[in-house]
C-alpha positions as CSV (number, residue, x, y, z in Angstrom):
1,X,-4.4,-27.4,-1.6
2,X,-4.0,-30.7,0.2
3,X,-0.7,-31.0,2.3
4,X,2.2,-34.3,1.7
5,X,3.9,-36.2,4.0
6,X,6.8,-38.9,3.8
7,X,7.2,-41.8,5.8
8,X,9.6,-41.9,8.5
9,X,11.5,-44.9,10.3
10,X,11.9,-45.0,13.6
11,X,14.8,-42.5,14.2
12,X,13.0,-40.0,12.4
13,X,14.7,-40.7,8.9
14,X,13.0,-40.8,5.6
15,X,11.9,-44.4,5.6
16,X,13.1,-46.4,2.6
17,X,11.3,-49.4,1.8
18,X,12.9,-52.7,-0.2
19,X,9.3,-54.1,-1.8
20,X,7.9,-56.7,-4.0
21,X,6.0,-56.1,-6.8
22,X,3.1,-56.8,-5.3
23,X,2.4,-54.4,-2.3
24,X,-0.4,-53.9,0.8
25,X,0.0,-50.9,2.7
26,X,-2.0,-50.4,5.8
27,X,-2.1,-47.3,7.3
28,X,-3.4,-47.1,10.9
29,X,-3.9,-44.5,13.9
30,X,-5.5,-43.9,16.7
31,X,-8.1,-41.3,17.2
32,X,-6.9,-40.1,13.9
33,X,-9.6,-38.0,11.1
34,X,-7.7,-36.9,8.5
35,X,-8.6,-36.9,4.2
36,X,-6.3,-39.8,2.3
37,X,-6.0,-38.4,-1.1
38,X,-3.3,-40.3,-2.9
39,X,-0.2,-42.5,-2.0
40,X,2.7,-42.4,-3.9
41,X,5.7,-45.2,-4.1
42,X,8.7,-43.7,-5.7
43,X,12.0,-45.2,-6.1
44,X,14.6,-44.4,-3.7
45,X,17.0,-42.8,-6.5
46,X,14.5,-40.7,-7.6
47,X,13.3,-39.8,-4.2
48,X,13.9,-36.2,-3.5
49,X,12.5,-33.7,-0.5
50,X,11.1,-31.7,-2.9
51,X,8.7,-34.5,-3.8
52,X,6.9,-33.3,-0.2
53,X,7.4,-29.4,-0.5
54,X,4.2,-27.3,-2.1
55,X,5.6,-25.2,-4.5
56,X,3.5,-21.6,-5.9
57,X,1.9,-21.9,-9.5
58,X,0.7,-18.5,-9.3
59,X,-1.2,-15.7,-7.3
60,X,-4.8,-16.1,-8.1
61,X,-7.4,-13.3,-8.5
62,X,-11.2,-15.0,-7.9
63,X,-13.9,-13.5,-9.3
64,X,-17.5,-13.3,-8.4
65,X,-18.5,-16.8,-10.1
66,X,-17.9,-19.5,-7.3
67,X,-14.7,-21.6,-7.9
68,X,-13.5,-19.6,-10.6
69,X,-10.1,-18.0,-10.8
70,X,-7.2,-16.5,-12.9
71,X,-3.6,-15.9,-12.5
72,X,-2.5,-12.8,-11.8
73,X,0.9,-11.5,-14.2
74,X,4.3,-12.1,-12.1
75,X,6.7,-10.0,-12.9
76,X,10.5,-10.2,-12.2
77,X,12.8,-7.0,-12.2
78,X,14.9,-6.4,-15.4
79,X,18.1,-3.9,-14.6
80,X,18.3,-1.2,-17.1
81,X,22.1,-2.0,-17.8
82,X,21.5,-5.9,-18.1
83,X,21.4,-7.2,-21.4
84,X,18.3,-9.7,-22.3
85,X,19.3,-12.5,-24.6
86,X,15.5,-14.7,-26.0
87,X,17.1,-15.8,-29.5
88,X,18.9,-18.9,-29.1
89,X,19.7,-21.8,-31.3
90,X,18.9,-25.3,-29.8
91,X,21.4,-28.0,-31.2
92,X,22.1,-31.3,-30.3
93,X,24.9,-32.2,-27.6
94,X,25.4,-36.2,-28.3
95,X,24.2,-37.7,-31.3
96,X,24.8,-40.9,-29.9
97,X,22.6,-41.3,-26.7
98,X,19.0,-40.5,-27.5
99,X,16.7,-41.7,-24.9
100,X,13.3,-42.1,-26.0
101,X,10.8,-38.9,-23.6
102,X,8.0,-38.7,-26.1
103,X,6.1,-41.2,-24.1
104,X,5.6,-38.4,-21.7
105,X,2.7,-36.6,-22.7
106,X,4.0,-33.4,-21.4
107,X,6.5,-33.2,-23.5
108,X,4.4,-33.8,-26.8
109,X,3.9,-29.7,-26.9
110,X,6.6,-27.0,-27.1
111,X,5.2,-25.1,-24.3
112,X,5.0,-26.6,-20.4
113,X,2.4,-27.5,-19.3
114,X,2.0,-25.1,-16.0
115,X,2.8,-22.2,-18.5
116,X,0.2,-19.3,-18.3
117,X,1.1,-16.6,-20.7
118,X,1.7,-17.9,-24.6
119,X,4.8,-16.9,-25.9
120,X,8.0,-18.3,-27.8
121,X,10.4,-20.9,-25.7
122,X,12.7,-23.4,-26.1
123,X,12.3,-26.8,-25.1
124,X,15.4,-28.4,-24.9
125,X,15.1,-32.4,-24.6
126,X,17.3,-35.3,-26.4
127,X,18.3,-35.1,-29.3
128,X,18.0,-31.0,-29.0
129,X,19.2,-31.1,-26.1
130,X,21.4,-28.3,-26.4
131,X,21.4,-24.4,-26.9
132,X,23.3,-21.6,-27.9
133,X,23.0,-17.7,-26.8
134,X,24.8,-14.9,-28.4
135,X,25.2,-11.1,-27.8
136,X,27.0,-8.4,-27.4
137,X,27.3,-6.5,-23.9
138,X,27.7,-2.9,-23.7
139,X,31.1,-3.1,-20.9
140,X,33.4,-5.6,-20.4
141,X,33.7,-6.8,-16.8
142,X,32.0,-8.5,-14.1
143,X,28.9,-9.6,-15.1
144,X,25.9,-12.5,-13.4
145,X,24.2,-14.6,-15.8
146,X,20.3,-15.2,-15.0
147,X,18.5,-18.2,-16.8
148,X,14.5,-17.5,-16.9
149,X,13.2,-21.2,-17.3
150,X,10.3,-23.4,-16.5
151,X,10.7,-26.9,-15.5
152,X,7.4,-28.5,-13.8
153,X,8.4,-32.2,-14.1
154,X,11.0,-33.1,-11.7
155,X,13.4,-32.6,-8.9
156,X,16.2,-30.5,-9.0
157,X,18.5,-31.6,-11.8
158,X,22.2,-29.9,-12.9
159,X,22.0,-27.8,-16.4
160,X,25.6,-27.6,-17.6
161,X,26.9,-24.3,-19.0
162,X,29.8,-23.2,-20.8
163,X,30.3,-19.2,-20.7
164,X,32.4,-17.3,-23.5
165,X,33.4,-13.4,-23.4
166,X,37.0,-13.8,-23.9
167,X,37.8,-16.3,-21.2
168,X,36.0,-19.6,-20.9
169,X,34.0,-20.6,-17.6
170,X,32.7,-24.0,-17.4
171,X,30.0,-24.5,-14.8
172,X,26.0,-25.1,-14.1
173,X,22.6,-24.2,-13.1
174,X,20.4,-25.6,-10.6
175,X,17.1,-26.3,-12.6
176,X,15.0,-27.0,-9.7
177,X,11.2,-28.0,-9.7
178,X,9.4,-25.2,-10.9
179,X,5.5,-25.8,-11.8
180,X,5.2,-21.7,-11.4
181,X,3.3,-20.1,-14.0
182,X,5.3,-17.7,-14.9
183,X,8.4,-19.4,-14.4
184,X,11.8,-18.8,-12.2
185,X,14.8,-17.9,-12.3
186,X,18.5,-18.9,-11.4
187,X,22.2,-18.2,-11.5
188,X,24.8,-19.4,-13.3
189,X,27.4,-20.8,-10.7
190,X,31.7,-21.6,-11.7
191,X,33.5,-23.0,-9.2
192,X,31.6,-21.3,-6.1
193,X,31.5,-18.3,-7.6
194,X,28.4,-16.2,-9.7
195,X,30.4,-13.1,-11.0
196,X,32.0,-14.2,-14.4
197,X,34.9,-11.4,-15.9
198,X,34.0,-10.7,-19.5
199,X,36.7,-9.5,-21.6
200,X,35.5,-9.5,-24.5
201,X,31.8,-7.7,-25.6
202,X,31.3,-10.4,-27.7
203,X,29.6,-13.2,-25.0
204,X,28.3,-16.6,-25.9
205,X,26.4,-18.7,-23.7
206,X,25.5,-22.2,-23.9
207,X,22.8,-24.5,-21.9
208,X,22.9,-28.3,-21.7
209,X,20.7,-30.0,-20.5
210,X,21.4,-34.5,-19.0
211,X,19.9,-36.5,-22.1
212,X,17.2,-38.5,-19.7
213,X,15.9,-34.6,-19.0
214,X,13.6,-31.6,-20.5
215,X,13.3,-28.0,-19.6
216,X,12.0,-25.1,-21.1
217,X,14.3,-22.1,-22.0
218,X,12.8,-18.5,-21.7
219,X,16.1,-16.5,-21.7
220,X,19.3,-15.3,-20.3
221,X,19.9,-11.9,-18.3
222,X,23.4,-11.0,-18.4
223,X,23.9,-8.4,-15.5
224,X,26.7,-6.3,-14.7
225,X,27.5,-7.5,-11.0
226,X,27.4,-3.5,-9.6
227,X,23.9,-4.2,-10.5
228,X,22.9,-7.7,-9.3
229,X,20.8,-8.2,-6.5
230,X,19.8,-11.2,-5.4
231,X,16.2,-10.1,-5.3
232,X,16.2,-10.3,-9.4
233,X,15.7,-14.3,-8.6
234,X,12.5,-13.6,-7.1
235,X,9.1,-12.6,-8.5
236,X,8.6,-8.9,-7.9
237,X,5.6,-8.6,-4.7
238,X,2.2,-7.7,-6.2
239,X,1.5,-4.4,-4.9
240,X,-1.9,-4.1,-4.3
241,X,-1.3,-0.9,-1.2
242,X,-3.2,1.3,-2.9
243,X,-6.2,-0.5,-3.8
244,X,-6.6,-1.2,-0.5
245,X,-6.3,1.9,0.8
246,X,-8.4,3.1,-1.5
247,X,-11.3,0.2,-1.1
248,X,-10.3,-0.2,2.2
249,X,-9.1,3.0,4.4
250,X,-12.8,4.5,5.3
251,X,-13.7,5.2,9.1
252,X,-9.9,4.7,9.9
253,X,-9.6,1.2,8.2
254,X,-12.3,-0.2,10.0
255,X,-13.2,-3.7,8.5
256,X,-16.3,-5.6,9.4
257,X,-16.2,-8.9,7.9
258,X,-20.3,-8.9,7.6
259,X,-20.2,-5.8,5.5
260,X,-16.7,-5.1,3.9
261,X,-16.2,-6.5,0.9
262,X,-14.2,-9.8,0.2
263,X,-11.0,-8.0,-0.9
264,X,-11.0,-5.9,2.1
265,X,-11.8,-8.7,4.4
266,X,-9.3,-11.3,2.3
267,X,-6.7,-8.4,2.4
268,X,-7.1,-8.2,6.2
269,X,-6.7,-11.8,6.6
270,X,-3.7,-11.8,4.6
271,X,-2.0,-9.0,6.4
272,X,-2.3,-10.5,9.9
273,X,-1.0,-13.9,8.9
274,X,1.7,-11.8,7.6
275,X,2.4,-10.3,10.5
276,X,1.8,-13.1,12.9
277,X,3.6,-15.5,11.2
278,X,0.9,-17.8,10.5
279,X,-2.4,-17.9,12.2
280,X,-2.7,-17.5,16.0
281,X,-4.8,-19.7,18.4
282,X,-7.7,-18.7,20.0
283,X,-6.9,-19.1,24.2
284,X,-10.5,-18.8,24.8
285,X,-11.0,-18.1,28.3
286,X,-12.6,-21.6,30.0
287,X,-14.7,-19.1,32.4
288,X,-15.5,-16.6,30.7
289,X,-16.1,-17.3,27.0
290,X,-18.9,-19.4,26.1
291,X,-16.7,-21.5,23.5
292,X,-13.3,-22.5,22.7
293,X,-13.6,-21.7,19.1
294,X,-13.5,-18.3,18.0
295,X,-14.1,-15.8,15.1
296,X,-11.5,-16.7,12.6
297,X,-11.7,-12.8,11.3
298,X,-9.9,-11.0,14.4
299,X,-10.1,-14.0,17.0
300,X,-12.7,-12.6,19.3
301,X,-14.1,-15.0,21.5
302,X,-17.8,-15.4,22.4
303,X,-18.3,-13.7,25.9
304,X,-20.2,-15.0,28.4
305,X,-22.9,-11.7,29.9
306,X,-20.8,-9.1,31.4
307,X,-17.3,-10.2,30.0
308,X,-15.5,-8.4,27.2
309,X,-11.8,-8.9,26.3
310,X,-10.7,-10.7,22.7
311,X,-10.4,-13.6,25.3
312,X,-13.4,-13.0,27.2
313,X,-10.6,-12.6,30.6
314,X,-12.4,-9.3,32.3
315,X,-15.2,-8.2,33.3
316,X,-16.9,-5.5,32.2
317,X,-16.9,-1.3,32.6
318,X,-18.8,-1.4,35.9
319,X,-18.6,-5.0,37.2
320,X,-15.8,-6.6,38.9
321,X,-14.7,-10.1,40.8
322,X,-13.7,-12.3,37.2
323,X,-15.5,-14.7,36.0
324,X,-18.8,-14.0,37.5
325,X,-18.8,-10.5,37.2
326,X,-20.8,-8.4,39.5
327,X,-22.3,-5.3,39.1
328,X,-20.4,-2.1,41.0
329,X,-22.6,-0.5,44.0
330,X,-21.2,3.2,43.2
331,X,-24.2,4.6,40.9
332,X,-22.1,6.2,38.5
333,X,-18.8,5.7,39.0
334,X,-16.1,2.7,38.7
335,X,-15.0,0.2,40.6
336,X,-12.0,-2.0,41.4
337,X,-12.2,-4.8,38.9
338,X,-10.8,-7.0,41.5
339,X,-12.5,-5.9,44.7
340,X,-15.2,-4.5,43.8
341,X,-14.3,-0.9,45.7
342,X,-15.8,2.6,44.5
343,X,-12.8,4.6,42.2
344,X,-13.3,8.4,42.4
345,X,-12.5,9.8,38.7
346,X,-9.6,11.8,37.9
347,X,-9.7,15.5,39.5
348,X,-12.8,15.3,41.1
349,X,-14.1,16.8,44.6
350,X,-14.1,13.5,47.0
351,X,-16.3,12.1,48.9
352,X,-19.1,11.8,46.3
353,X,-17.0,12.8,43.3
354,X,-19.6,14.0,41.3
355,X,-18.1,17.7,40.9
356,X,-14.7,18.8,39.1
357,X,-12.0,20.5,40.9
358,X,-10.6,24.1,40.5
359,X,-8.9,24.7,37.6
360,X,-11.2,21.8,35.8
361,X,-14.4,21.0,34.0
362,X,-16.4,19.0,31.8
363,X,-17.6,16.1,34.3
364,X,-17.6,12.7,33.1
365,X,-18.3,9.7,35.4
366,X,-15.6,7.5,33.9
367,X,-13.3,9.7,32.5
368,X,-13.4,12.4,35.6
369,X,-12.5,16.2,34.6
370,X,-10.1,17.6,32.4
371,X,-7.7,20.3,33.4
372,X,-8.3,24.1,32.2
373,X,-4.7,24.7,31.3
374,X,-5.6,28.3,30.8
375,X,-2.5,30.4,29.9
376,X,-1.6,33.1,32.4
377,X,-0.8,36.3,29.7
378,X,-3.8,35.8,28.6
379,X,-6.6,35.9,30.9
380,X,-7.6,38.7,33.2
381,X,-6.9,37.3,36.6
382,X,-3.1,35.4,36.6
383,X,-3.7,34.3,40.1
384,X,-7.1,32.1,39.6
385,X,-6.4,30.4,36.2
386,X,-10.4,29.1,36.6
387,X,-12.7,28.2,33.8
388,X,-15.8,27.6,33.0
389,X,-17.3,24.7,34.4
390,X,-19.0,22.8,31.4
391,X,-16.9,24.4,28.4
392,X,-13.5,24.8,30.1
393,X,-13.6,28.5,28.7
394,X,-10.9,30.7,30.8
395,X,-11.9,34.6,31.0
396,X,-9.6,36.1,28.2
397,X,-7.8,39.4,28.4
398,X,-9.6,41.8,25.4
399,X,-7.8,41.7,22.1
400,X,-7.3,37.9,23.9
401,X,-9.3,34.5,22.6
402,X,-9.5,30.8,22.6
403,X,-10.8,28.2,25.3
404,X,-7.0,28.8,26.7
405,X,-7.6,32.1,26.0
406,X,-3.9,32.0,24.0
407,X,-4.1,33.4,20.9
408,X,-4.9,37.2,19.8
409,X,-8.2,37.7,18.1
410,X,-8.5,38.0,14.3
411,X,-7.1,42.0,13.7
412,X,-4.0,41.5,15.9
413,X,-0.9,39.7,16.4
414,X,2.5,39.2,18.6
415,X,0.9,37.3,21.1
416,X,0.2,37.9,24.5
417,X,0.6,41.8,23.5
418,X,-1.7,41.1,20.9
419,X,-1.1,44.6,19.1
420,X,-3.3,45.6,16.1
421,X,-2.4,44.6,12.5
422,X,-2.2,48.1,10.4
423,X,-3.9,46.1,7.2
424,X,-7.0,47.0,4.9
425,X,-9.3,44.9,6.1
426,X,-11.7,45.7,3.4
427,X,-8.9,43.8,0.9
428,X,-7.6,40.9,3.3
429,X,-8.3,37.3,4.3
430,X,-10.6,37.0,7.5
431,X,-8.0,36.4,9.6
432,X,-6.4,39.8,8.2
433,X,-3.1,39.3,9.1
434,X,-0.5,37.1,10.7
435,X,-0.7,36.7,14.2
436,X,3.0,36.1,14.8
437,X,4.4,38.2,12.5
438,X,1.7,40.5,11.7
439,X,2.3,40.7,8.1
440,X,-1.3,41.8,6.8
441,X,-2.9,38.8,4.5
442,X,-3.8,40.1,1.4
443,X,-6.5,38.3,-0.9
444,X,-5.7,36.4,-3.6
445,X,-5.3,39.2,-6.4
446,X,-4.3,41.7,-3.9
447,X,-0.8,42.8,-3.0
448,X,1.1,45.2,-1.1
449,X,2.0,45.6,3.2
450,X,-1.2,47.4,3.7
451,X,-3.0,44.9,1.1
452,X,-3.8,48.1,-1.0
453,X,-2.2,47.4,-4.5
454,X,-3.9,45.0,-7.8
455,X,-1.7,42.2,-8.2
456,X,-0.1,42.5,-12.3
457,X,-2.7,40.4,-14.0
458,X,-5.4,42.4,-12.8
459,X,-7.3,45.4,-12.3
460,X,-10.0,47.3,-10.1
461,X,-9.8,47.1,-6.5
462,X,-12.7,46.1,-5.4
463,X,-13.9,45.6,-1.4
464,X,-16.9,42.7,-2.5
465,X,-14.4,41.0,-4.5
466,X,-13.9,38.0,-2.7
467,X,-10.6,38.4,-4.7
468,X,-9.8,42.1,-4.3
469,X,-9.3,42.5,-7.8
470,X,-10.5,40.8,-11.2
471,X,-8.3,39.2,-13.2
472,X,-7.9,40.3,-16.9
473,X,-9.4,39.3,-19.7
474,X,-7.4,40.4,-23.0
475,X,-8.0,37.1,-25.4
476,X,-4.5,35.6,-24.6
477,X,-3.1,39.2,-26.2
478,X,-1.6,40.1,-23.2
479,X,-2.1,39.6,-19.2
480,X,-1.6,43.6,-18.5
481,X,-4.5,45.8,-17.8
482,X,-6.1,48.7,-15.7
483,X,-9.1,49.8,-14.7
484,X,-11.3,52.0,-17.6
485,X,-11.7,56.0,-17.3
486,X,-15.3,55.4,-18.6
487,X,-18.4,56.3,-16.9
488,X,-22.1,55.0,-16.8
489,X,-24.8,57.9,-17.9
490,X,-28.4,57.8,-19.4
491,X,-29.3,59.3,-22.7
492,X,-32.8,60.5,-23.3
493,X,-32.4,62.6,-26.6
494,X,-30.1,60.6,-29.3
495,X,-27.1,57.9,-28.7
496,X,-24.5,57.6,-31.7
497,X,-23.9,54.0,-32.5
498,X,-20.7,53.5,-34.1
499,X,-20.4,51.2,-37.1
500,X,-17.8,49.4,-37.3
501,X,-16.8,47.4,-41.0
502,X,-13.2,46.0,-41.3
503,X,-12.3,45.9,-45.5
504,X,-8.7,44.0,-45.2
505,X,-6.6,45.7,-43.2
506,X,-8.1,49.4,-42.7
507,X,-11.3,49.7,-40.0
508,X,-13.6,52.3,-41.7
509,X,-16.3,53.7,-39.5
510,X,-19.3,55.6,-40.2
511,X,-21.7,57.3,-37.4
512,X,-25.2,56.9,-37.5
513,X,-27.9,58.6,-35.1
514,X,-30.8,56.8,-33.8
515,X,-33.5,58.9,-31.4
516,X,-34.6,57.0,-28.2
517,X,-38.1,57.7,-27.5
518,X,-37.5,56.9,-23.8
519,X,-34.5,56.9,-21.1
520,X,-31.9,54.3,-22.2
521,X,-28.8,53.7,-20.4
522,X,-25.2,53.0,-21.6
């Protein structure tokens, strides 16, 4: 959106103008490039700061089609103990004075103009000027009254207000310019003060609004004040956290404005302006970036060879003396940035720190060696904690394991005595049993301190199981069952078949004999 300014006098004050009817206006600078859009000459009475301030329509959700968006829904919290009052009768408040408003177009429809949503509202403009709320709240006391209204066409102007519940209140709200979408909200103020006593359940409530005015009426929200926040004036955030963790939290939220997508990329923008309070300049380098402009996604500069830094300000691993950059003379190791002298790597053997140390390993010409850190119960030889030079494995104890060698292995616990676990092993998880406590770790359908018993539910104890035991299967009938009696065998000769016919409620069965000509198992 384009930006306003006002005219100022010289001491900094709004400029006020006394002009003919016929005006020039010259506007001049120098060096100046800017876009003149519009000029606007309003009259000093009507002159009001928030002619200059932007104000927000909506949030806007753009879809893929090039200049084409939509509103996103605002929503505004609604207490469960507050009472919502839409029904209201509109009436007028002085027959007498009836300016003339329907010259303003905006005004010709019942709904405003910036409105987003359809729905039912009041328009209150002279002669109905005027409305009425009733209802009944649930407890008498303390209560704040919320007006939900939309008002697009001017500065802030006072809506008088006349409260009811058993003791009168006279007083107003601010209607201030409000072009948002979805509309706004404000309190209903008496003598300095927003908390009205209600004594009586019945509560009327009644808006009116200068004769040379209009606004537009959604409803009242009468709130008991132990529930009133001041956040129920404002729209409720749009959370959109989980989409973009979800869109947006691969390879550690990594977002690459050439191959993220636009809401992860938009999102990202939107957090660090957030965050920074706006956007941050760019402090290019003079020496070491190749521009004074930089990437407006994340600010990095462009480096000249051999420079890194957001800023292009240092050189290089392995180059030194900023801006030009030099390349280190200590083949594979670092050097002061600044002077240009050869660093030996952490924990490594001077005067050609190529090698680690005792007690370390894994060489790395940058990084240097890491430290073995072996623990002292558990390798064989307390007084030379060594390891192995490449894997940084110490020499374990038996019964001992780990790089550190400090754990027990799998079949023992009660570390660095590392004692066996008296489990099935057959009927456990791999790791068998605890390895603090020792307490043997039965498979899923197994239980028991030795892991030797079917969990209820099921049957069979079984070392291939990967569960130990399988679970029942009685048709919902029951979940109790143990393993069969019944044995496999071949017949050769004859098999009875039992036939099996179920007349209402008695099972009759008849045997039959069948001869097998060959071995047939059953």
């Amino acid at each position: 959106f384009l930006c306003r300014s006002v005219a100022i006098d010289p001491r900094n004050r709004v400029a006020v103008f006394d002009l003919p009817s016929n005006v020039d206006l010259l506007l001049q600078g120098l060096s100046v490039s800017f876009l003149l859009h519009k000029v606007y000459l309003i009259p000093f009475k009507e002159f009001s700061i928030e002619h200059v301030g932007p104000k927000v329509h909506c949030i806007a959700s753009h879809g893929p089609i090039t200049n084409r968006s939509s509103c996103v829904a605002s929503k505004y919290e609604v207490p469960v103990s507050s009472v919502k009052v839409k029904d209201g009768q509109r009436s007028t408040a002085d027959i007498n004075s009836q300016p003339n408003l329907s010259n303003n177009p905006q005004l010709l429809s019942q709904r405003p103009p910036t409105m987003v949503e359809p729905g039912d509202i009041h328009l209150l403009k002279s002669p109905q000027n005027q409305i009425i709320f009733k209802t009944r709240v649930p407890n008498v006391g303390k209560h704040v009254i919320l007006v939900h209204f939309y008002q697009p066409l001017y500065p802030s102007f006072p809506v008088g207000v006349m409260v009811d519940g058993g003791r009168p209140y006279t007083g107003f709200v601010s209607a201030f310019f409000c072009p948002h979408g979805f509309g706004c909200r404000t309190q209903v103020t008496s003598g300095n003060r927003i908390e009205l006593d209600v004594k009586n359940p019945e509560l009327s409530v009644i808006l009116t609004v200068p004769k040379e005015k209009a606004l537009w009426v959604d409803y009242i929200l009468i709130v008991p004040s132990e529930s009133y926040d001041p956040d129920l004036g404002n729209e409720q955030p749009l959370d959109k956290s989980f989409d973009f963790i979800t869109a947006c939290g691969a390879n550690s939220f990594y977002i690459d404005s050439a191959t993220s997508s636009r809401f992860c990329v938009d999102s990202a923008k939107s957090l660090g302006a957030f965050y920074n309070n706006g956007a941050l300049s760019c402090q290019c380098h003079g020496e070491g970036a190749t521009s004074p402009a930089c990437s407006p996604f994340g600010g990095q500069c462009s480096c000249r060879p051999n420079v890194v830094g957001r800023r292009c300000d240092r050189c290089a691993t392995g180059y030194y003396m900023f801006p030009n950059c030099r390349p280190c003379n200590c083949g594979r190791r670092l050097c002061d940035e600044a002077t240009g002298q050869c660093i030996c790597p952490p924990q490594t053997v001077k005067p050609l720190c190529e090698t680690c140390e005792k007690q370390t390993f894994s060489f790395h010409p940058l990084v240097g060696c890491e430290k073995c850190n072996c623990s002292r119960e558990g390798i064989i030889k307390p007084a030379n904690p060594d390891c192995n030079r490449q894997t940084g494995q110490c020499r374990c104890k038996s019964k001992v394991t780990g790089r550190q060698c400090d754990r027990c292995s799998v079949g023992y616990s009660r570390y660095p005595g590392c004692i066996p676990c008296n489990c099935n092993r057959e009927t456990t998880q791999p790791r068998m049993c605890d390895p603090i406590t020792g307490q043997c770790l039965c498979k899923e359908n197994v239980i028991g301190a030795q892991c030797d018993i079917c969990r209820p539910g099921s049957f069979h104890l079984d070392p291939a199981n990967p569960k130990g035991c399988t679970s029942c299967f009685c048709f919902g009938i029951t979940n109790e069952c143990r393993s069969s009696n019944k044995s496999r065998t071949k017949v050769s000769e004859k098999v009875h078949i039992l036939n099996f016919e179920f007349p209402l409620n008695v099972w009759c069965i008849s045997e039959v004999s069948i001869k097998i000509r060959e071995p047939y198992t059953v």
